[in-house]
C-alpha positions in Angstrom: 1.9 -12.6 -9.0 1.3 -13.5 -12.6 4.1 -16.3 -13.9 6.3 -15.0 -16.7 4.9 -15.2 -20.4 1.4 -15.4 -18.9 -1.1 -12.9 -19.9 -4.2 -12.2 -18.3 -6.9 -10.5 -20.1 -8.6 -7.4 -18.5 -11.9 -5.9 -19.2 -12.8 -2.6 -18.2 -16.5 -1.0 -18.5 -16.5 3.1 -18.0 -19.8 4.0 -16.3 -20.2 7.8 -17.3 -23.1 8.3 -14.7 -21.1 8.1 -12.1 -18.1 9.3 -11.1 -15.8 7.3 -8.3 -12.6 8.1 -6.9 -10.0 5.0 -6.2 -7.4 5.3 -3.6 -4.3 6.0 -5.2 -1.2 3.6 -4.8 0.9 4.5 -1.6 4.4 5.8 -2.9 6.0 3.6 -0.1 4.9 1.5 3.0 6.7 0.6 5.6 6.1 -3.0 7.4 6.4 -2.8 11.1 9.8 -3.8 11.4 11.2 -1.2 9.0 9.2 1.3 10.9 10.8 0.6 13.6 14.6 0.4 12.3 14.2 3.8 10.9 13.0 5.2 14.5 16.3 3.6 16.0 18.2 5.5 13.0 16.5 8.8 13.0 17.3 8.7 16.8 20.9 8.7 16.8 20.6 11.9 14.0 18.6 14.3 15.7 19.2 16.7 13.3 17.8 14.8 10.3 14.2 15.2 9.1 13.9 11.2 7.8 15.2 9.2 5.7 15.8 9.9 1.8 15.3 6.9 -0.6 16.1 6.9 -4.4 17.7 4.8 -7.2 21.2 4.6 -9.0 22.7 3.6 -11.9 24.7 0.6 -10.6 25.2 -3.1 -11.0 24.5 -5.9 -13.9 21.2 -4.9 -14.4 20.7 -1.4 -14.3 19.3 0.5 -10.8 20.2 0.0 -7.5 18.5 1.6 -3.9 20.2 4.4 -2.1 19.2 5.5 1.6 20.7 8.3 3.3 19.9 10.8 6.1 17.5 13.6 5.2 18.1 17.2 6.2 15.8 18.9 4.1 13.2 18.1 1.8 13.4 19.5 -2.0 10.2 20.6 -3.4 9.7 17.8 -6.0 10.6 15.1 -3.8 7.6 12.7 -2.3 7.5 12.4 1.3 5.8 9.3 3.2 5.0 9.6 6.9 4.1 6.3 8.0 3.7 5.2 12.7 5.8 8.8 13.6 8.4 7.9 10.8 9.4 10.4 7.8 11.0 8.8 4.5 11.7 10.9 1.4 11.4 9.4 -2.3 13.7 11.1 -4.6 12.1 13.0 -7.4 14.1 10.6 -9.7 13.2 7.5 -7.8 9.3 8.2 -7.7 7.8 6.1 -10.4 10.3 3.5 -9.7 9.3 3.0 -6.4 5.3 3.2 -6.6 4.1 0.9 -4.7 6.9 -0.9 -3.3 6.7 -2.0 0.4 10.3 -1.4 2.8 10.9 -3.9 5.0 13.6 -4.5 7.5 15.5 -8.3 7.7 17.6 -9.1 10.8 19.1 -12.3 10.3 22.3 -14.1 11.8 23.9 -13.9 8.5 23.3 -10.1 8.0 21.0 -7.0 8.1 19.3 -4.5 6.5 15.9 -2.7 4.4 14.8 -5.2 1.5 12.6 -3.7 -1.2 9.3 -5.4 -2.3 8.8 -3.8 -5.6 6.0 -4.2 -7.6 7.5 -2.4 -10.8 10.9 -4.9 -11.1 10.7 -6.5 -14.6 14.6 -8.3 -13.6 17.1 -8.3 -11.2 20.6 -9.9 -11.1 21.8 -12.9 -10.0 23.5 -11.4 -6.5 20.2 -9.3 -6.1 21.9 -6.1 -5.7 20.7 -4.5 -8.8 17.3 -4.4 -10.8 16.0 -2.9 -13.5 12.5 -1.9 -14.6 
């Protein structure tokens, strides 16, 4: 991760012979650990499909995560299935989250999914809220 006010220069050479095609970036992954937390969620909620991610206005600076159940997917929202595990990106949260990797922290102090987001530009001084 490049420090702040550091630029790196980039060169970039277009060969028009021939044509190659770059995995995209994943919308989400999911570390092992978060993988498993949402299996031990989903399986109390039989009826839901996965879990639904997306971003709010909320906090100091700016967005803030959401995660709920998911009952049904809406045709412009992204879907990841990752290890037997469905989540659903928001059509409103998709560019925000590109990239980002979902993990899951249990620790004696507390618990929960943190968010290793590529796309942050600043976050607050809680960590609550971002923006980007």
């Amino acid at each position: 991760m490049a420090a702040f006010g550091v630029r790196a220069s980039v060169r970039a050479v277009v060969n028009l012979k021939e044509k190659r095609r770059f995995p995209s970036r994943a919308a989400l992954i999911l570390t092992p650990a978060a993988v498993k937390r949402v299996k031990e969620l989903l399986t109390a909620k039989p009826e839901c499909i996965g879990l639904k991610i997306g971003v709010r206005s909320r906090g100091c600076s700016g967005l803030t995560y959401t995660i709920d159940y998911a009952e049904e997917k809406s045709k412009l929202d992204e879907e990841v299935i990752q290890d037997g595990v469905r989540v659903i990106i928001d059509q409103k949260a998709q560019l925000t989250l590109l990239g980002t990797e979902m993990d899951f922290v249990d620790s004696k102090l507390s618990s929960g999914f943190v968010f290793n987001n590529p796309n942050i530009k600043a976050t607050c001084g809680c960590g609550e809220s971002f923006s980007v």
